[in-house]
C-alpha positions in Angstrom: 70.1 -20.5 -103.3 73.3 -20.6 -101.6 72.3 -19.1 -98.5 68.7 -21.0 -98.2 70.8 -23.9 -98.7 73.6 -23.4 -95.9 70.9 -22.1 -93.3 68.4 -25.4 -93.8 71.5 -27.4 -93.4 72.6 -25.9 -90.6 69.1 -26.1 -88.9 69.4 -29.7 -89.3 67.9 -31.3 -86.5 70.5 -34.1 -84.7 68.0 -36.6 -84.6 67.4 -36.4 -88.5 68.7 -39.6 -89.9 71.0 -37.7 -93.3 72.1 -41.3 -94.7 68.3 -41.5 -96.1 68.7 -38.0 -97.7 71.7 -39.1 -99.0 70.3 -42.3 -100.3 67.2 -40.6 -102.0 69.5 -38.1 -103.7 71.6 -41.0 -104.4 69.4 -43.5 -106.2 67.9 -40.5 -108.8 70.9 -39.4 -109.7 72.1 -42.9 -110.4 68.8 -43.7 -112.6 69.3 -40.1 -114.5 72.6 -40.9 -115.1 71.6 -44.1 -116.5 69.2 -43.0 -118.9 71.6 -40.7 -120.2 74.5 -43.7 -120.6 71.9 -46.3 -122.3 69.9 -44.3 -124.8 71.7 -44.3 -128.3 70.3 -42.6 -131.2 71.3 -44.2 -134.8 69.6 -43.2 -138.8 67.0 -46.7 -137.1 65.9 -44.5 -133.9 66.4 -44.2 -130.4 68.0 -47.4 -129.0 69.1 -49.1 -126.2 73.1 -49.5 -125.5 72.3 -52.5 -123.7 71.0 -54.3 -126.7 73.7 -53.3 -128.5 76.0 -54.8 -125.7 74.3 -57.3 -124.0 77.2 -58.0 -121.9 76.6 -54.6 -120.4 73.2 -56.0 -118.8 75.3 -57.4 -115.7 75.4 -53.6 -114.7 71.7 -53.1 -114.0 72.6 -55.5 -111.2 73.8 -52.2 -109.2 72.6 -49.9 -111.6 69.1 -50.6 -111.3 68.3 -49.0 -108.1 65.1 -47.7 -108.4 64.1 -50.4 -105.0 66.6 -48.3 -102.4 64.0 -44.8 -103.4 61.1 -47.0 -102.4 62.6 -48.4 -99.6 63.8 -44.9 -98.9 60.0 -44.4 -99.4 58.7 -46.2 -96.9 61.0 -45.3 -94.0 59.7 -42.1 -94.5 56.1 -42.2 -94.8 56.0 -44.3 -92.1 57.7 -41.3 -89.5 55.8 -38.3 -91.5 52.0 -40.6 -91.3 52.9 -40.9 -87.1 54.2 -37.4 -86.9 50.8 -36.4 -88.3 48.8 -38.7 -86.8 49.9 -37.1 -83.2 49.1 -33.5 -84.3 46.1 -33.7 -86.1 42.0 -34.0 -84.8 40.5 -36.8 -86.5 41.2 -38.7 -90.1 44.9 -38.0 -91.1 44.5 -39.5 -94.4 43.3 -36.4 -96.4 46.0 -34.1 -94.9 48.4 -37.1 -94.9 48.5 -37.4 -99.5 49.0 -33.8 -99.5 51.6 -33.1 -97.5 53.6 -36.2 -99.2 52.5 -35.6 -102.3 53.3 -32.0 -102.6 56.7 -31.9 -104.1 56.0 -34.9 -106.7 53.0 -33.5 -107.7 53.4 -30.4 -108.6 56.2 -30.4 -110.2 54.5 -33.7 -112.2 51.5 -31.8 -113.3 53.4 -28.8 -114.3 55.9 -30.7 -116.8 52.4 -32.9 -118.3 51.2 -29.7 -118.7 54.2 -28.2 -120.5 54.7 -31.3 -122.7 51.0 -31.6 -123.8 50.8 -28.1 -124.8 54.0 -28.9 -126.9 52.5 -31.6 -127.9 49.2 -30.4 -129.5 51.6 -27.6 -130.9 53.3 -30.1 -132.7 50.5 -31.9 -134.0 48.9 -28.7 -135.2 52.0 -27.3 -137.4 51.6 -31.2 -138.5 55.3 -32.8 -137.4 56.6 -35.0 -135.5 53.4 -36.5 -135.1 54.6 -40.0 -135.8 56.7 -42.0 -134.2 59.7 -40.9 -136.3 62.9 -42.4 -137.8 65.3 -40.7 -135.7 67.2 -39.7 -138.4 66.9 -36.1 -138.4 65.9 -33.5 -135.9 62.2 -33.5 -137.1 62.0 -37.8 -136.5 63.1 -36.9 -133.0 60.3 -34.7 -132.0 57.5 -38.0 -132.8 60.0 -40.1 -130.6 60.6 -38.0 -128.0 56.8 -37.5 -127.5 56.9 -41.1 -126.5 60.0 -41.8 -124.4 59.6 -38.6 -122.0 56.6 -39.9 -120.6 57.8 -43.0 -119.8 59.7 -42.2 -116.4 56.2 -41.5 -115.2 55.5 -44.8 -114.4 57.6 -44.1 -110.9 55.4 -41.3 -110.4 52.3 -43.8 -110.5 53.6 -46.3 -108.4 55.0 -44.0 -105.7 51.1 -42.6 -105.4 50.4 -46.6 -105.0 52.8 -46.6 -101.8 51.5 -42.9 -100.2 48.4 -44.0 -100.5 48.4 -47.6 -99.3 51.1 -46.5 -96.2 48.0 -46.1 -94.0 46.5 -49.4 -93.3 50.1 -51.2 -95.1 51.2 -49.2 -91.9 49.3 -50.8 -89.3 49.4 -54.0 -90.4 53.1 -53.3 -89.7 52.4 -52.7 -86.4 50.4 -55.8 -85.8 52.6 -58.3 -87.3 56.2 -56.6 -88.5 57.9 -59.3 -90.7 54.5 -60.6 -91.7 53.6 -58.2 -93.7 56.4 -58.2 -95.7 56.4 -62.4 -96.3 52.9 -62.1 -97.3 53.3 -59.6 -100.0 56.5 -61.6 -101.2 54.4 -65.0 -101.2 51.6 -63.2 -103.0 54.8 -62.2 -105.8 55.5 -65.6 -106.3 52.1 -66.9 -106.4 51.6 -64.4 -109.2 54.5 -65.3 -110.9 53.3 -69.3 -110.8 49.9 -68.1 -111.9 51.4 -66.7 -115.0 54.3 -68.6 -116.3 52.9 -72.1 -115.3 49.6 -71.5 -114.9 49.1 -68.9 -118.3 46.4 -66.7 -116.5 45.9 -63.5 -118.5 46.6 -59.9 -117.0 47.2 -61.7 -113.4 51.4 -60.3 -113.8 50.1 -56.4 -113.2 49.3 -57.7 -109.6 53.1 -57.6 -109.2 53.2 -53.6 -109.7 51.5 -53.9 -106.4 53.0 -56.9 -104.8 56.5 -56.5 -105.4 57.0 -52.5 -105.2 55.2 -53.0 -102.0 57.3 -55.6 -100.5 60.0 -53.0 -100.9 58.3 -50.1 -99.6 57.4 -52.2 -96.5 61.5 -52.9 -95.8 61.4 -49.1 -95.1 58.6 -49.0 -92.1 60.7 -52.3 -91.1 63.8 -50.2 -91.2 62.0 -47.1 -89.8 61.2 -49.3 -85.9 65.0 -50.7 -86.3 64.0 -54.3 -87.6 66.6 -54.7 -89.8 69.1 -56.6 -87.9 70.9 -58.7 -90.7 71.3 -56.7 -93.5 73.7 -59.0 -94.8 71.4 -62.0 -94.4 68.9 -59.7 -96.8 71.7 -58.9 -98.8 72.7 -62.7 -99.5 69.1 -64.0 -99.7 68.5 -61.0 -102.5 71.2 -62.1 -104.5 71.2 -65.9 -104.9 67.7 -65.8 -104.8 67.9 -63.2 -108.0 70.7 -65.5 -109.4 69.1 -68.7 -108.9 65.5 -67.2 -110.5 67.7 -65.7 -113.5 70.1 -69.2 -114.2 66.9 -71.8 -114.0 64.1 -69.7 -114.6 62.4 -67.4 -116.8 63.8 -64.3 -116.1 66.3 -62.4 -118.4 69.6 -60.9 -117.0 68.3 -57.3 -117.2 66.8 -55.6 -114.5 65.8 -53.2 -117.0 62.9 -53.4 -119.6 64.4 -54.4 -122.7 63.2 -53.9 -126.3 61.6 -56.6 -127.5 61.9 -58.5 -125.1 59.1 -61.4 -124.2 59.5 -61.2 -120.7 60.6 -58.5 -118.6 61.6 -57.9 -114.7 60.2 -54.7 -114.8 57.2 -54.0 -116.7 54.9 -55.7 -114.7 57.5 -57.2 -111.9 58.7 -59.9 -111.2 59.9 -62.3 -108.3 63.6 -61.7 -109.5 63.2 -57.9 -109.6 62.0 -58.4 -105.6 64.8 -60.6 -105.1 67.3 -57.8 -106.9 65.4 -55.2 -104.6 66.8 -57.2 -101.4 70.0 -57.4 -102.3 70.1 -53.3 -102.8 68.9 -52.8 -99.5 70.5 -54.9 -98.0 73.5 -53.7 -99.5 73.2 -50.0 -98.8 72.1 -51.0 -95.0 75.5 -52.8 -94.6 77.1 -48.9 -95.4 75.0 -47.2 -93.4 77.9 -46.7 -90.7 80.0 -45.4 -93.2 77.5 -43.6 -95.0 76.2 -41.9 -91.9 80.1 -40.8 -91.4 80.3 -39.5 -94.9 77.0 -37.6 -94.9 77.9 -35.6 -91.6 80.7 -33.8 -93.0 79.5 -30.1 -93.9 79.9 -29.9 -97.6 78.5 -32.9 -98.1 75.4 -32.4 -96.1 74.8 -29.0 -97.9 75.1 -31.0 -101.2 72.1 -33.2 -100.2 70.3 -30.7 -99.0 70.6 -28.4 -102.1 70.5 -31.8 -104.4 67.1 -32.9 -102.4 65.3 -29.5 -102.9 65.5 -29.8 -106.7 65.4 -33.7 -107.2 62.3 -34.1 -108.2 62.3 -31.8 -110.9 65.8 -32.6 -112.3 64.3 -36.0 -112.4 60.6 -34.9 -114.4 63.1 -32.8 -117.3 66.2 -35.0 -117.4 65.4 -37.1 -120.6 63.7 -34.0 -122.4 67.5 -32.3 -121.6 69.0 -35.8 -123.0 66.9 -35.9 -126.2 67.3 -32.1 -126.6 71.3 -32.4 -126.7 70.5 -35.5 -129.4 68.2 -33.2 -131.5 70.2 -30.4 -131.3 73.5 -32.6 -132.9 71.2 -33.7 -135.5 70.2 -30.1 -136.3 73.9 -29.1 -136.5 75.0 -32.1 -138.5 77.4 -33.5 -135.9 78.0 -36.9 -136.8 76.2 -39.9 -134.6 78.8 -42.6 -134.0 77.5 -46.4 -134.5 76.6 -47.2 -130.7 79.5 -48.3 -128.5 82.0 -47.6 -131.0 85.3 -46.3 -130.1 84.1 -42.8 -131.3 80.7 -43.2 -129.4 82.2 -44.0 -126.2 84.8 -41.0 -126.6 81.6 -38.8 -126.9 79.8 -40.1 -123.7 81.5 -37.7 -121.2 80.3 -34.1 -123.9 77.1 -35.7 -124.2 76.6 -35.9 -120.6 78.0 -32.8 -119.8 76.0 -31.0 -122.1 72.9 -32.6 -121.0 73.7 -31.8 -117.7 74.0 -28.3 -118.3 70.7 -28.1 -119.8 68.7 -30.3 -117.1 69.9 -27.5 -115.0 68.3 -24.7 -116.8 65.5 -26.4 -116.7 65.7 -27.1 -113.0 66.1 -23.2 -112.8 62.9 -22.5 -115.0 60.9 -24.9 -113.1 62.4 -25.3 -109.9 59.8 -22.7 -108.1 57.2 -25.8 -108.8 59.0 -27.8 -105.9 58.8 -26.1 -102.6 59.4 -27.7 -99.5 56.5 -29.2 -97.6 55.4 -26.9 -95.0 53.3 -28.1 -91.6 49.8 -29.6 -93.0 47.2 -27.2 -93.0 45.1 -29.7 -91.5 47.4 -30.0 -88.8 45.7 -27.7 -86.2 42.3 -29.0 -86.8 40.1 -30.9 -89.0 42.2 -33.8 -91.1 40.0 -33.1 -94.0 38.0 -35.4 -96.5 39.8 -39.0 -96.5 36.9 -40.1 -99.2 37.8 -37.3 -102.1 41.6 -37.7 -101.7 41.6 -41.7 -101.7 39.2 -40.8 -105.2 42.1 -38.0 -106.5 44.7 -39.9 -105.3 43.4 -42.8 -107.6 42.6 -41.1 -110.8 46.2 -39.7 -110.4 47.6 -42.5 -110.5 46.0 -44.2 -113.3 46.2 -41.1 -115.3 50.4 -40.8 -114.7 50.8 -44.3 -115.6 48.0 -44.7 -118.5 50.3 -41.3 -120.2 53.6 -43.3 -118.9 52.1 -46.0 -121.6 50.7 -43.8 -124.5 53.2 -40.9 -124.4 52.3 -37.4 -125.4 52.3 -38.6 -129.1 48.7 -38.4 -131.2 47.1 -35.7 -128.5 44.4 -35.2 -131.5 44.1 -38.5 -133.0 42.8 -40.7 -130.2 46.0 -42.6 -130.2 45.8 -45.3 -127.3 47.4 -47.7 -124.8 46.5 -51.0 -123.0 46.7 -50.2 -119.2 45.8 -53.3 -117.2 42.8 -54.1 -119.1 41.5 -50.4 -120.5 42.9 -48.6 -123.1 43.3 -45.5 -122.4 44.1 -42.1 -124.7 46.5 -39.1 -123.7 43.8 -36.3 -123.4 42.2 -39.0 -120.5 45.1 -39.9 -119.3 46.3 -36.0 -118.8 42.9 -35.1 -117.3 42.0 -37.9 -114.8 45.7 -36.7 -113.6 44.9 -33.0 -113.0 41.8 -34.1 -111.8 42.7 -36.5 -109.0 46.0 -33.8 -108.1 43.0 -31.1 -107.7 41.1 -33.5 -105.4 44.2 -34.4 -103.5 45.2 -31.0 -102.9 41.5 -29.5 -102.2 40.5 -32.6 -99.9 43.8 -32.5 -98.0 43.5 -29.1 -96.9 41.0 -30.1 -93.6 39.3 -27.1 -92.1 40.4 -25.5 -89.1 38.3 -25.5 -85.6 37.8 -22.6 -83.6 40.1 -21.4 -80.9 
C-alpha cells in the first residue's frame, strides 16, 4: 500500500484543490471518533454519553460535522458532472451515478450483505434475536443488529445529492445564490408547517430541503462564490443560537434518545443554520489548511486515508460494539458512564477499536477501488431512465434498513419510513436491486471507431 500510496500522491495534479481531500477525510474521521466517544454500554443497554451528561451536548456544536462532507459533496460533483459532461456523446446521467457512486456503493452492498447473512445466522441458532439487555455478550448481538445499520442513513441521503446534482446543477448556473435561498426558505416553511401549523409527515421534506441547501454551498464554492465566509459563518451561528434559545429546537445537533424533537432525524432549520456556521468556518482556514495539506507527509496521509474512508466508515461501529462484546465476554468490568474509571478507559477502548476497524478495512478494503474514467466516457452515456429507477430504490432501501436494522430478518419485523413501513429482507433487496441497475445502466455502450 505504501508505494501505491506515495506514487498517487506524487502524481497529484497542481491544480487539484488537497484542502477538500483533507476536509472529507477530516469530517469521517471526526464522526467515527464520535461514535466511538458517545456510545456507553451499562447492565440497561447501549446508551448515549450525552444523556448521561447533558452538558456535553454543547460539543456537537463542532462535533457534529456531518454538513462540511456534503458540502465537500457538492464541490465535487459539481467538477466530476462538467468533467463528464465535456467527454461523453449524449446523456451523462447514467454514466454520471456510476462513476460517483462506485466507491460508496460497493463497499455499502458488501457490508449489508455481510451483516444480513450474520444476521439470519443468528436468528437461526435462535439468539440475539431481540433487542437485548446489554448485559452480557449474547444481549449485545440483538442490539448491535440495530445500531450498525443506523449510519446508513448518510449513505441514503448522499444518493439524494448524486442524483439530484444534475438539474440542482443547472439551476446553479442560472441563478447561483438563488438556489440556495429557495431551498433554505422551503426549510423554514416546513418547519412552520409542522410546529405551528401540526401537518403530519410534512418534517421528512427537510431530509431533502436542508441536506440540499448544504450540498448546494459546495457547487457555490466550486465557481468561487463564496466571498464572506465569515458572514456565513456568523449568520450560521446566531441564527442556530437564536432558533435553539426561543424556539423549539434542543441543544443537540445529534439525535437524542427520547427525545420529542430532534435536529436531525428529519432536519431542521437549526441543523441548516449549524451547517453554515461549519462551512463557513472551515472556509475561513482554507489558507491555512491549503498550507498544511501541501506538506508531503501530510498529503500522503490523505491520500492513503481517502482510499479506505469509506470502508473504515461502513465497519467502524461493528469494530466499536465488537471491543464492548468482547469485555463482556471476558468479564472486564463496565464502569457507570462518565465515571472517573470510565473516562480513564476511553483512550484503551478507542485504541482497541481502532485496531480492529483496521482489520476490517484490510478484509474489505479490495471492495473500494478508485474510480477509473467512465466507461461511457468514449461513447454512449448509457440509460439515464434505469439508473434514476436504481438510484431510487437504493436509496429507499439504505435508509428503510438504516430504520429497521438487521434485527428480525425472519420475522417480518418493520419500520415507518416516510409513510410505508418497510421490512429488512425489502429493504436489503430494493438496495441490491437499484446498485445493479445503477451499475448496469451506467455502463453506456461504446460507438464504433
Amino acid at each position: 500500500m505504501g508505494s501505491s500510496v506515495r506514487e498517487l500522491a506524487a502524481a497529484t495534479p497542481g491544480t487539484r484543490d488537497r484542502y477538500i481531500d483533507l476536509l472529507r477525510v477530516a469530517s469521517l474521521g471526526t464522526v467515527v471518533l464520535g461514535h466511538w466517544l458517545m456510545a456507553v454500554v451499562t447492565g440497561d443497554g447501549v446508551g448515549n454519553l450525552l444523556a448521561v451528561v447533558p452538558e456535553l451536548q454543547l460539543l456537537t456544536w463542532g462535533l457534529q460535522i456531518m454538513p462540511v462532507f456534503f458540502f465537500v459533496g457538492g464541490f465535487s460533483h459539481a467538477l466530476s458532472y462538467r468533467s463528464l459532461a465535456r467527454k461523453t456523446d449524449g446523456s451523462v446521467y447514467a454514466a454520471f451515478l456510476r462513476a460517483r457512486l462506485q466507491r460508496l456503493l460497493r463497499p455499502t452492498m458488501v457490508f449489508i450483505l455481510v451483516w444480513g447473512a450474520a444476521a439470519l445466522i443468528v436468528q437461526l441458532l435462535g439468539s440475539g434475536s431481540g433487542s437485548g439487555s446489554g448485559s452480557d455478550s449474547t444481549g449485545l448481538i440483538g442490539v448491535a443488529l440495530r445500531l450498525v445499520a443506523q449510519p446508513l442513513w448518510f449513505i441514503g441521503i448522499y444518493l439524494a445529492m448524486v442524483a439530484f446534482t444534475p438539474p440542482l446543477l443547472k439551476l446553479h448556473e442560472r441563478y447561483g445564490w438563488g438556489v440556495f435561498g429557495a431551498l433554505v426558505a422551503g426549510a423554514a416553511l416546513v418547519d412552520v408547517l409542522r410546529f405551528l401549523g401540526g401537518v403530519p409527515f410534512v418534517e421528512f421534506l427537510n431530509f431533502a430541503f436542508v441536506w440540499l441547501a448544504v450540498h448546494q454551498l459546495g457547487f457555490l464554492r466550486a465557481d468561487g462564490r463564496i466571498r464572506m465566509p465569515s458572514a456565513l459563518a456568523a449568520a450560521g451561528l446566531v441564527g442556530a443560537a437564536g432558533l435553539v434559545a426561543f424556539g423549539p429546537y434542543p441543544l443537540s445537533m445529534v439525535g437524542m434518545p427520547g427525545e420529542k424533537v430532534s435536529n436531525m432525524a428529519p432536519p431542521t432549520l437549526a441543523l441548516l443554520f449549524h451547517g453554515l456556521w461549519l462551512v463557513g468556518a472551515v472556509e475561513l482556514l482554507r489558507t491555512p489548511g491549503t498550507r498544511f495539506v501541501q506538506r508531503a507527509r501530510v498529503w500522503r496521509a490523505v491520500v492513503a486515508a481517502n482510499g479506505i474512508a469509506m470502508t473504515a466508515f461502513l465497519w467502524h461501529l461493528t469494530a466499536m460494539l465488537g471491543v464492548y462484546g468482547a469485555m463482556l465476554a471476558l468479564g472486564i468490568p463496565l464502569p457507570a458512564p462518565a465515571s472517573g474509571a470510565w473516562w480513564a478507559q476511553v483512550p484503551v477502548r478507542i485504541a482497541v477499536a481502532a485496531v480492529v476497524t483496521a482489520l476490517l478495512v484490510a478484509a474489505f478494503r479490495t471492495f473500494e477501488r478508485p474510480v477509473t474514467a467512465a466507461p461511457g466516457a468514449a461513447g454512449k452515456g448509457g440509460s439515464g431512465p434505469a439508473a434514476a429507477l436504481g438510484i431510487t430504490l437504493c436509496l429507499f432501501g439504505v435508509l428503510g434498513l438504516s430504520m429497521v436494522g438487521f434485527g428480525g430478518m425472519l420475522e417480518g419485523r418493520s419500520a415507518m419510513l416516510v409513510a410505508v413501513r418497510v421490512t429488512a429482507p425489502v429493504a436489503v433487496a430494493m438496495a441490491l436491486i437499484g446498485w445493479l441497475l445503477v451499475e448496469t445502466a451506467g455502463r453506456g455502450r461504446r460507438t464504433a471507431s
